[in-house]
PDB file of the backbone (N, CA, C, O) and the ligand in Angstrom, with CONECT records:
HET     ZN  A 101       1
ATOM      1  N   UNK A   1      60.161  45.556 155.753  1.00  0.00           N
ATOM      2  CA  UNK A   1      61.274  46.320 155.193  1.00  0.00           C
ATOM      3  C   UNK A   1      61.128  46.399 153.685  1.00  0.00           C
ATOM      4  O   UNK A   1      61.121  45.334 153.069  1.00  0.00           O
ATOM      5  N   UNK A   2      61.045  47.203 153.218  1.00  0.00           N
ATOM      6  CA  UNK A   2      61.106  47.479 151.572  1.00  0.00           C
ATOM      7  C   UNK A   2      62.207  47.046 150.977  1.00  0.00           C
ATOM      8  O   UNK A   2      63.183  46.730 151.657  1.00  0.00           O
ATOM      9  N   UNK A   3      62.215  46.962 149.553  1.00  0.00           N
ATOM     10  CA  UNK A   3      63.151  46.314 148.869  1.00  0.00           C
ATOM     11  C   UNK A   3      64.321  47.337 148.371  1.00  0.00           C
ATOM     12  O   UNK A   3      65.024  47.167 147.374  1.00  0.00           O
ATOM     13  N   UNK A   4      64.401  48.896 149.660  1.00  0.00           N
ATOM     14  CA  UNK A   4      65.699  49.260 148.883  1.00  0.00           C
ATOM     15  C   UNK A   4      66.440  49.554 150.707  1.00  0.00           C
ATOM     16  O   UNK A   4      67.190  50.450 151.094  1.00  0.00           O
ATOM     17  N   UNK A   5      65.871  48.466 151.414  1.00  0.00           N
ATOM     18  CA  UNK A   5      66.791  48.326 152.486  1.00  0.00           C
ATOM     19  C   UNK A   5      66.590  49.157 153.652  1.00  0.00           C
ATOM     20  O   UNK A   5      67.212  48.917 154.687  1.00  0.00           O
ATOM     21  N   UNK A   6      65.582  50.340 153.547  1.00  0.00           N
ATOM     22  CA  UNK A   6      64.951  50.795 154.420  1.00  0.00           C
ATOM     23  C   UNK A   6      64.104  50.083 155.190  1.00  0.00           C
ATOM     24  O   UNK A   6      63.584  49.048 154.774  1.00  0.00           O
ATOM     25  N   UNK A   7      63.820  50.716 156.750  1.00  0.00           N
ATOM     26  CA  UNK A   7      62.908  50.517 157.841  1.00  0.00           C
ATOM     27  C   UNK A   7      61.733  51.051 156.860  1.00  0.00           C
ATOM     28  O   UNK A   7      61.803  51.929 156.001  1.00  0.00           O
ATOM     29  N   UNK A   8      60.470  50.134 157.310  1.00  0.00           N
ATOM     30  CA  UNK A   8      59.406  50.187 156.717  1.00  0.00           C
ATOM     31  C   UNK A   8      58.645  51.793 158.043  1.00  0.00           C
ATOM     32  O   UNK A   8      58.381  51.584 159.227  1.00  0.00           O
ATOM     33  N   UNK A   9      58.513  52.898 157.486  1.00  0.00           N
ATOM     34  CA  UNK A   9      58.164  53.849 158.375  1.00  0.00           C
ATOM     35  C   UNK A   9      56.324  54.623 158.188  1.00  0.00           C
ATOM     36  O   UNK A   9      55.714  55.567 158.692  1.00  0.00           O
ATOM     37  N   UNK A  10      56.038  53.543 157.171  1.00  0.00           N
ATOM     38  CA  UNK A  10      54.149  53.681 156.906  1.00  0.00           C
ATOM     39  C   UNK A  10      54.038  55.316 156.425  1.00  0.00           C
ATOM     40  O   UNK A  10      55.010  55.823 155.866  1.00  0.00           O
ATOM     41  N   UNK A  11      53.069  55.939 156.618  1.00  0.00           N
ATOM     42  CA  UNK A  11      52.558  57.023 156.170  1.00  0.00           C
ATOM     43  C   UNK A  11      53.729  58.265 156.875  1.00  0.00           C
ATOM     44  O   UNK A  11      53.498  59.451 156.639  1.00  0.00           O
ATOM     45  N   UNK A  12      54.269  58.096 157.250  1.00  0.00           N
ATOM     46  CA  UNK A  12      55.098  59.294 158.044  1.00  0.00           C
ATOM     47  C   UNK A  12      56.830  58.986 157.210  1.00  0.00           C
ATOM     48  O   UNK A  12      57.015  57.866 156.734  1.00  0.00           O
ATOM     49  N   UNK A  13      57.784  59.874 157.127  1.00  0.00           N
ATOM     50  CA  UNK A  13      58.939  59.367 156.456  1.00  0.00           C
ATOM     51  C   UNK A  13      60.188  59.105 157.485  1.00  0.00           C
ATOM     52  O   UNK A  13      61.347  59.070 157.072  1.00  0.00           O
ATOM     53  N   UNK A  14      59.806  58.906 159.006  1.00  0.00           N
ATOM     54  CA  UNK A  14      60.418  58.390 159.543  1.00  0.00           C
ATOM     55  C   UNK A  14      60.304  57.716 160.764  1.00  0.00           C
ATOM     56  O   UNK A  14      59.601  58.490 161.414  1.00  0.00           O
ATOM     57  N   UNK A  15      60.582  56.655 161.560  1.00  0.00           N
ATOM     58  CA  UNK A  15      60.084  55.897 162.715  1.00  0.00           C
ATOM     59  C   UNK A  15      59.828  57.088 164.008  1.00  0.00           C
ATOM     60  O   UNK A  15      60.682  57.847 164.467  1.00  0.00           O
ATOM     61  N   UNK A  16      58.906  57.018 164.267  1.00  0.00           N
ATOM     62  CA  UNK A  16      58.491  57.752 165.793  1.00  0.00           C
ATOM     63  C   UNK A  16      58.879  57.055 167.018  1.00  0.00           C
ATOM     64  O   UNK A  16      58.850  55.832 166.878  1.00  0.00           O
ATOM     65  N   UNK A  17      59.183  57.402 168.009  1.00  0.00           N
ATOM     66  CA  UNK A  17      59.214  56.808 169.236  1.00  0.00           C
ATOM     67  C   UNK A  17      58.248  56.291 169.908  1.00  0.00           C
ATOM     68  O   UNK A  17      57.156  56.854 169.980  1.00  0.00           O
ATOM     69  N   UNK A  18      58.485  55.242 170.449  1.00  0.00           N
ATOM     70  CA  UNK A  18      56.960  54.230 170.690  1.00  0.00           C
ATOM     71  C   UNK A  18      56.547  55.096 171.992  1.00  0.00           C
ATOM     72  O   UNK A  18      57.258  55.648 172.832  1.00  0.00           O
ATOM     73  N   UNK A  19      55.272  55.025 171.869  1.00  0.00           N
ATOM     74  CA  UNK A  19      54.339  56.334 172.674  1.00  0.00           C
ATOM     75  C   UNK A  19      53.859  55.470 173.681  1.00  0.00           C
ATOM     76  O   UNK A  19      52.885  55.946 174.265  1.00  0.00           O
ATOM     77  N   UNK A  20      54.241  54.284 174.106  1.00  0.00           N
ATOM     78  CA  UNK A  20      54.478  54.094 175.475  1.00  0.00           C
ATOM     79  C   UNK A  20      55.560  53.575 176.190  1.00  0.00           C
ATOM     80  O   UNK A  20      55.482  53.227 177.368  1.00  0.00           O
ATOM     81  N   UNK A  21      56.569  53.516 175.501  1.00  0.00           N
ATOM     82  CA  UNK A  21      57.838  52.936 176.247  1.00  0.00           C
ATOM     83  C   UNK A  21      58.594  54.421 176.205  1.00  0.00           C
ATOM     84  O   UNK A  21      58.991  54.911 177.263  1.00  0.00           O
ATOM     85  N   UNK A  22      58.756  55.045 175.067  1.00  0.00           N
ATOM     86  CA  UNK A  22      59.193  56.354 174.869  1.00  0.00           C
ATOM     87  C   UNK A  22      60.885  56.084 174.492  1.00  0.00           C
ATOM     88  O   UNK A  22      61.881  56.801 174.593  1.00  0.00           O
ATOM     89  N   UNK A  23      60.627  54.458 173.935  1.00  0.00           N
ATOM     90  CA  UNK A  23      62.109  54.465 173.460  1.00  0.00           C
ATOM     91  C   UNK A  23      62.235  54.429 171.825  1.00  0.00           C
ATOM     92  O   UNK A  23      61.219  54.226 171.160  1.00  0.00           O
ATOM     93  N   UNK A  24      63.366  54.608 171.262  1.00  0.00           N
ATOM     94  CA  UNK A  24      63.888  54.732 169.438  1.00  0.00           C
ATOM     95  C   UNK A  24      63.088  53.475 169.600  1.00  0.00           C
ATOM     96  O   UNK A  24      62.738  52.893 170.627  1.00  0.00           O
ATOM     97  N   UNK A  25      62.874  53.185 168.283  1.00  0.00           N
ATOM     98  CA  UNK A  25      62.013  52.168 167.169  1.00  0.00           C
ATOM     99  C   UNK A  25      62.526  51.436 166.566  1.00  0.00           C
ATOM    100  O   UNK A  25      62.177  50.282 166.313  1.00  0.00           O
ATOM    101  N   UNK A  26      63.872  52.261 166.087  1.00  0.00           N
ATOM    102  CA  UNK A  26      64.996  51.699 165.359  1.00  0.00           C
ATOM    103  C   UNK A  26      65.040  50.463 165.401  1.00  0.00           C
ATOM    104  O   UNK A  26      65.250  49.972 166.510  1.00  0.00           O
ATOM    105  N   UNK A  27      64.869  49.589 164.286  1.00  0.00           N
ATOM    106  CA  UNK A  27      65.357  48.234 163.927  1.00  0.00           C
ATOM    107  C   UNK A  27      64.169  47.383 165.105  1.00  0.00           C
ATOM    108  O   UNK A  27      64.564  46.269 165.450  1.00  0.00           O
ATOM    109  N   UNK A  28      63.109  47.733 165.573  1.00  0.00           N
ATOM    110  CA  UNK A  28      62.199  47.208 165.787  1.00  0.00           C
ATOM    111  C   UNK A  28      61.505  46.100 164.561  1.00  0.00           C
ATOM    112  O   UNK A  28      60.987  46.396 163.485  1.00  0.00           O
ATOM    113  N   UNK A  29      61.745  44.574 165.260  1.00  0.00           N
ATOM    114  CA  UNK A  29      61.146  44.202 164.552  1.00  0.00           C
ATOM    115  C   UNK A  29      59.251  44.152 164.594  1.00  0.00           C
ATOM    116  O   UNK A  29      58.642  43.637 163.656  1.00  0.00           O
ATOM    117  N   UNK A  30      58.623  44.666 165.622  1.00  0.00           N
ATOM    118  CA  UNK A  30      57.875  44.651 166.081  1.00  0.00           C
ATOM    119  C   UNK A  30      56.470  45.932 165.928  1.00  0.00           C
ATOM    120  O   UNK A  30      55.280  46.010 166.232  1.00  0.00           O
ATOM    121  N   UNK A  31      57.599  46.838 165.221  1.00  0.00           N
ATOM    122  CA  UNK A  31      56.998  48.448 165.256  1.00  0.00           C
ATOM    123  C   UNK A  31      55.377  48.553 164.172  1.00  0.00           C
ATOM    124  O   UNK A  31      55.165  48.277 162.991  1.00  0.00           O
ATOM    125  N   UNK A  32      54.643  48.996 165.101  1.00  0.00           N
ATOM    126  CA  UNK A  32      53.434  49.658 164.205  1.00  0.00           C
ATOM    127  C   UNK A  32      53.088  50.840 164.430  1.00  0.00           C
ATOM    128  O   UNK A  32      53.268  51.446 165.486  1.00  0.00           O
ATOM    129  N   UNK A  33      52.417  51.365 163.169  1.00  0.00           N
ATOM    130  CA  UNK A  33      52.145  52.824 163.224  1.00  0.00           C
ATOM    131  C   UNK A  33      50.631  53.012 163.319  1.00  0.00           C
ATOM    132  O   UNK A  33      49.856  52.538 162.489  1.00  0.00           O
ATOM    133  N   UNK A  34      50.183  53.870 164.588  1.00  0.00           N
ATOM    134  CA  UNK A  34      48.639  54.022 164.477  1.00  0.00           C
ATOM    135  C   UNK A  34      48.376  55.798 164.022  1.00  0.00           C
ATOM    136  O   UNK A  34      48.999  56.817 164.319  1.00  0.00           O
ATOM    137  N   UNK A  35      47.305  55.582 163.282  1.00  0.00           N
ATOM    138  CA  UNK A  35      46.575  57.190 163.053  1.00  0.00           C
ATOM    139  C   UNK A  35      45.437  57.451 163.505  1.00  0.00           C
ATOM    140  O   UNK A  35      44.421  56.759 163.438  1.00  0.00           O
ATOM    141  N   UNK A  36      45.568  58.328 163.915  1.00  0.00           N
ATOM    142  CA  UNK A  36      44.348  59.003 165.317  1.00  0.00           C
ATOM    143  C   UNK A  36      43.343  59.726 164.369  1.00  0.00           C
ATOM    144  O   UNK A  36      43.916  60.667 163.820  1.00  0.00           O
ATOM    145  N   UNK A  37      42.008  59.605 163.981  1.00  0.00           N
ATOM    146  CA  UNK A  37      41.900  61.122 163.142  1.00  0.00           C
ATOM    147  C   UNK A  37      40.696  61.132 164.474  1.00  0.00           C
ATOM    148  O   UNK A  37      40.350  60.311 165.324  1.00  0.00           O
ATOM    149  N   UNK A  38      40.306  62.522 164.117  1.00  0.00           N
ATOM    150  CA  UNK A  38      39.445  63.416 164.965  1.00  0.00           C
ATOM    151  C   UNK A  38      38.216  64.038 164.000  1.00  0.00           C
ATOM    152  O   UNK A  38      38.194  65.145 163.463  1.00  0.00           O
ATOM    153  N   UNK A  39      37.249  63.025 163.953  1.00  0.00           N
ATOM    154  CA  UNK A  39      36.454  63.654 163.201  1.00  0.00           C
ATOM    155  C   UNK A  39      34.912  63.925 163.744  1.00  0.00           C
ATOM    156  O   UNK A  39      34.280  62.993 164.241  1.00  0.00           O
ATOM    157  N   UNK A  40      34.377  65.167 163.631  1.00  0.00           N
ATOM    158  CA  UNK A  40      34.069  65.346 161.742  1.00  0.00           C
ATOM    159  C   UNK A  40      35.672  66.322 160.802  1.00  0.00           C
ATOM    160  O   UNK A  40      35.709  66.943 159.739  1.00  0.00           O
ATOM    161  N   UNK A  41      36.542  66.077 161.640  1.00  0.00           N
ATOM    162  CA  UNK A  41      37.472  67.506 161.131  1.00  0.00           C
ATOM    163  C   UNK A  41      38.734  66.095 160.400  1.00  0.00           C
ATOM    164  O   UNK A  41      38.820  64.924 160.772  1.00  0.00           O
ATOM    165  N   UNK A  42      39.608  66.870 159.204  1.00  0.00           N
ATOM    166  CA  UNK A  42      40.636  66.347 158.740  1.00  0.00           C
ATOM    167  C   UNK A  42      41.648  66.209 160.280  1.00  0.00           C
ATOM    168  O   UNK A  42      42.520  65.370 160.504  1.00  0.00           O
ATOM    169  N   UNK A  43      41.514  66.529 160.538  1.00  0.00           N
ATOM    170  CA  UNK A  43      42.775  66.499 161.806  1.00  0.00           C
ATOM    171  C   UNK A  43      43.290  64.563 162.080  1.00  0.00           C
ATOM    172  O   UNK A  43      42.572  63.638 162.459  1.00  0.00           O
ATOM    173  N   UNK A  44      44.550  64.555 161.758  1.00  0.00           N
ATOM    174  CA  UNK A  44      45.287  63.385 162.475  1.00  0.00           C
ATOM    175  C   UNK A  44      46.368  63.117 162.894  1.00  0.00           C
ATOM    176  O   UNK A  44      47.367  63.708 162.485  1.00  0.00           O
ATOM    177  N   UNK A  45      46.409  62.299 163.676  1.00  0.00           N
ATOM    178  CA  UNK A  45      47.882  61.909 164.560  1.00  0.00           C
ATOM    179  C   UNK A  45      48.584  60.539 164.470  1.00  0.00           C
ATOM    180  O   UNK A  45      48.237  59.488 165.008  1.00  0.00           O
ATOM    181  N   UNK A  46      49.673  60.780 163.655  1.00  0.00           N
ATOM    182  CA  UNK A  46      50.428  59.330 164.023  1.00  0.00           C
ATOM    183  C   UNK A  46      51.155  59.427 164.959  1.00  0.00           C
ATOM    184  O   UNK A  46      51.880  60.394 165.191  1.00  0.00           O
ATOM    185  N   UNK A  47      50.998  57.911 165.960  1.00  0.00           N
ATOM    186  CA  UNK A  47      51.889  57.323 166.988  1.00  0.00           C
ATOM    187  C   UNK A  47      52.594  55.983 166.397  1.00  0.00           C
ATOM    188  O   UNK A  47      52.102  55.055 165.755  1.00  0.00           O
ATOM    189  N   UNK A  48      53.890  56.210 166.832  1.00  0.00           N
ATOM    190  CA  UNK A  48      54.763  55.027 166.808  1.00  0.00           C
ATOM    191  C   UNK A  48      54.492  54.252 167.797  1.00  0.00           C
ATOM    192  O   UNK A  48      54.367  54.776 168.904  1.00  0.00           O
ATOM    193  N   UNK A  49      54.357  53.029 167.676  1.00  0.00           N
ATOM    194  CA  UNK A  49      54.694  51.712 169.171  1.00  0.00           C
ATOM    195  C   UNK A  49      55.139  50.214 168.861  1.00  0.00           C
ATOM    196  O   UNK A  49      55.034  49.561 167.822  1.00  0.00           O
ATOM    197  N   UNK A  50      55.617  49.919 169.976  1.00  0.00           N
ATOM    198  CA  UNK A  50      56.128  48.225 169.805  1.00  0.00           C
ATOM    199  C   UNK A  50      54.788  48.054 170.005  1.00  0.00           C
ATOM    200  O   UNK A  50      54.132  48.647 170.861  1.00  0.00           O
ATOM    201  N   UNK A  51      54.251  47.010 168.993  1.00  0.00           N
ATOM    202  CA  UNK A  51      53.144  46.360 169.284  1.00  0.00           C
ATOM    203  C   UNK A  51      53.179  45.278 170.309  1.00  0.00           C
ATOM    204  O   UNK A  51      52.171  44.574 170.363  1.00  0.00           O
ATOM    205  N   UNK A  52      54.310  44.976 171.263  1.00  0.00           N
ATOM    206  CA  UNK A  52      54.222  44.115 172.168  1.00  0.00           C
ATOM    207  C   UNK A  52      53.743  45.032 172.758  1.00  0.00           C
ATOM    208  O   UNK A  52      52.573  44.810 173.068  1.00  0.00           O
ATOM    209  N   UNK A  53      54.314  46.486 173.224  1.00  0.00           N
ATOM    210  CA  UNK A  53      53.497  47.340 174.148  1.00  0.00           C
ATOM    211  C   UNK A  53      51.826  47.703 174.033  1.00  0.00           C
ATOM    212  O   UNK A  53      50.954  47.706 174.902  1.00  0.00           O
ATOM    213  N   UNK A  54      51.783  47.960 172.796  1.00  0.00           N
ATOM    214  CA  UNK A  54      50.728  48.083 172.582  1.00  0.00           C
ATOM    215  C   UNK A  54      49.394  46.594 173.277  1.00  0.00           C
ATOM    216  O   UNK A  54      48.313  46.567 173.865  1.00  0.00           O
ATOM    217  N   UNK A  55      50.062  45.932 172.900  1.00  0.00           N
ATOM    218  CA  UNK A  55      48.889  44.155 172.995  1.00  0.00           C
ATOM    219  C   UNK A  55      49.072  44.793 174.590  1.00  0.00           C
ATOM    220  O   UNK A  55      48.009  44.592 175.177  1.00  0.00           O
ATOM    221  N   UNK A  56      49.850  45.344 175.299  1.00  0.00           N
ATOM    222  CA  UNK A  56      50.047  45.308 176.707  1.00  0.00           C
ATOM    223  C   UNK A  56      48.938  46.021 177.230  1.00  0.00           C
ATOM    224  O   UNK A  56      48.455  45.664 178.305  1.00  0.00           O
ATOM    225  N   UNK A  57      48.433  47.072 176.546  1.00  0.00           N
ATOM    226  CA  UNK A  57      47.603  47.872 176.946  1.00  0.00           C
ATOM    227  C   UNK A  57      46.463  48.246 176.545  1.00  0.00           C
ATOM    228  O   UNK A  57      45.798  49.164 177.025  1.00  0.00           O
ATOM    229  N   UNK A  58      46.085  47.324 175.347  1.00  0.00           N
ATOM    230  CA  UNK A  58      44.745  47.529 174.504  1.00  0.00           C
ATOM    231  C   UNK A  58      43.700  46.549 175.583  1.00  0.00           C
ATOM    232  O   UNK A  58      44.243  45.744 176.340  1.00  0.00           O
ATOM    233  N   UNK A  59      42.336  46.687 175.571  1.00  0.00           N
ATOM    234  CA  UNK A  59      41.148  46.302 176.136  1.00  0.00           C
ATOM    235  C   UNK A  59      41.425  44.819 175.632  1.00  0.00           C
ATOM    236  O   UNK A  59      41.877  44.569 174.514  1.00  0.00           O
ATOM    237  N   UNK A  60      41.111  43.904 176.550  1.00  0.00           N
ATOM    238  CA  UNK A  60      40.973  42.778 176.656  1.00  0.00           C
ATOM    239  C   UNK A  60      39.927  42.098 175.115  1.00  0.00           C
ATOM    240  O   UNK A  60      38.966  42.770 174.741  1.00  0.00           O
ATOM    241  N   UNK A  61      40.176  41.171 174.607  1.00  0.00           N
ATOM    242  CA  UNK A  61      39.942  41.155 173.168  1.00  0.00           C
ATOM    243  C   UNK A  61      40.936  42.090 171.889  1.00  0.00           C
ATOM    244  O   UNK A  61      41.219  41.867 170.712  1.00  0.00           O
ATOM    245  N   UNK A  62      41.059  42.540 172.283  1.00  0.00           N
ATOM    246  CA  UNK A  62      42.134  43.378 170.663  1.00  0.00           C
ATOM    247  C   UNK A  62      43.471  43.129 170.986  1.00  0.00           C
ATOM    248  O   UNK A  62      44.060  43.611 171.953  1.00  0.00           O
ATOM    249  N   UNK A  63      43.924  42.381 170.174  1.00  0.00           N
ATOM    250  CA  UNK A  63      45.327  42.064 169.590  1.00  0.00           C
ATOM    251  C   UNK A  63      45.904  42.912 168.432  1.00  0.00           C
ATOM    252  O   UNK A  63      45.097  43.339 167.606  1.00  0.00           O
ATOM    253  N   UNK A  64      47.114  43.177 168.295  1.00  0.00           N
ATOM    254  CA  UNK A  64      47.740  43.665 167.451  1.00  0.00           C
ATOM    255  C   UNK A  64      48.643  42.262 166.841  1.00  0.00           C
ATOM    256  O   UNK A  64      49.131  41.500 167.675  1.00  0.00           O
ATOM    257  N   UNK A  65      48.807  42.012 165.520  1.00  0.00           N
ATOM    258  CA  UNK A  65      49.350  40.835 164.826  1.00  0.00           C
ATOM    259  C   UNK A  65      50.469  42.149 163.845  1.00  0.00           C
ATOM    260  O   UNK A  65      50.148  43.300 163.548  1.00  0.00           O
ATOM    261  N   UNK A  66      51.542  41.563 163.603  1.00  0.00           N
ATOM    262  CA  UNK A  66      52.563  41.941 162.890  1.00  0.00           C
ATOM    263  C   UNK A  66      52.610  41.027 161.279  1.00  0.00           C
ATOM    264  O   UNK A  66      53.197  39.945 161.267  1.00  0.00           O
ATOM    265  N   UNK A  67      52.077  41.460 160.223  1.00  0.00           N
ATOM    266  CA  UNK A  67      52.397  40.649 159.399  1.00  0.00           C
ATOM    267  C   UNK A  67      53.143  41.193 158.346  1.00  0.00           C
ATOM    268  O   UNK A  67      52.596  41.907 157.505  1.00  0.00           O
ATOM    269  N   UNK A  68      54.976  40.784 158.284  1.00  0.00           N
ATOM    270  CA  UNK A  68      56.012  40.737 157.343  1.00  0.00           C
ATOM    271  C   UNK A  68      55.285  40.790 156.083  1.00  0.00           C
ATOM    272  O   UNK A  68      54.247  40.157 156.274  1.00  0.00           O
ATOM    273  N   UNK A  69      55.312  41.212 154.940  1.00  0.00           N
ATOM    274  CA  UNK A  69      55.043  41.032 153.158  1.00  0.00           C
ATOM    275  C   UNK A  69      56.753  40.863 152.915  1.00  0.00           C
ATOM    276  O   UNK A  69      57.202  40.698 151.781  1.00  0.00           O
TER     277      UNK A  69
HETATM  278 ZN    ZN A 101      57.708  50.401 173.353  1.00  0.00          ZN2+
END
């Protein structure tokens, strides 16, 4: 959370809906933001997710860690 009391919402200016539960984000303490790019082209995509969902469904070895500043 930033220091003027806002949800921390990363490169996008507002929380997305987690792209596998498909629920609000809101006040997630848990929320990360991934960016998709498609290259050789500029093209990219941010997804919102609870990173509990996420650890749920990534390949065996990759963890997602949440670390507060
Ligand atoms: Zn979720």
């Amino acid at each position: 959370m930033g220091t003027d009391g806002r949800e921390w919402t990363g490169a996008v200016t507002e929380r997305l809906r987690c792209c596998i539960c498909g629920e609000d984000t809101t006040g997630a303490d848990d929320y990360v933001l991934l960016r998709i790019t498609a290259a050789p082209t500029e093209a990219k995509q941010f997804l919102g997710v609870h990173a509990s969902h996420l650890n749920e469904v990534l390949a065996e070895g990759f963890a997602v860690d949440i670390h507060h500043s």
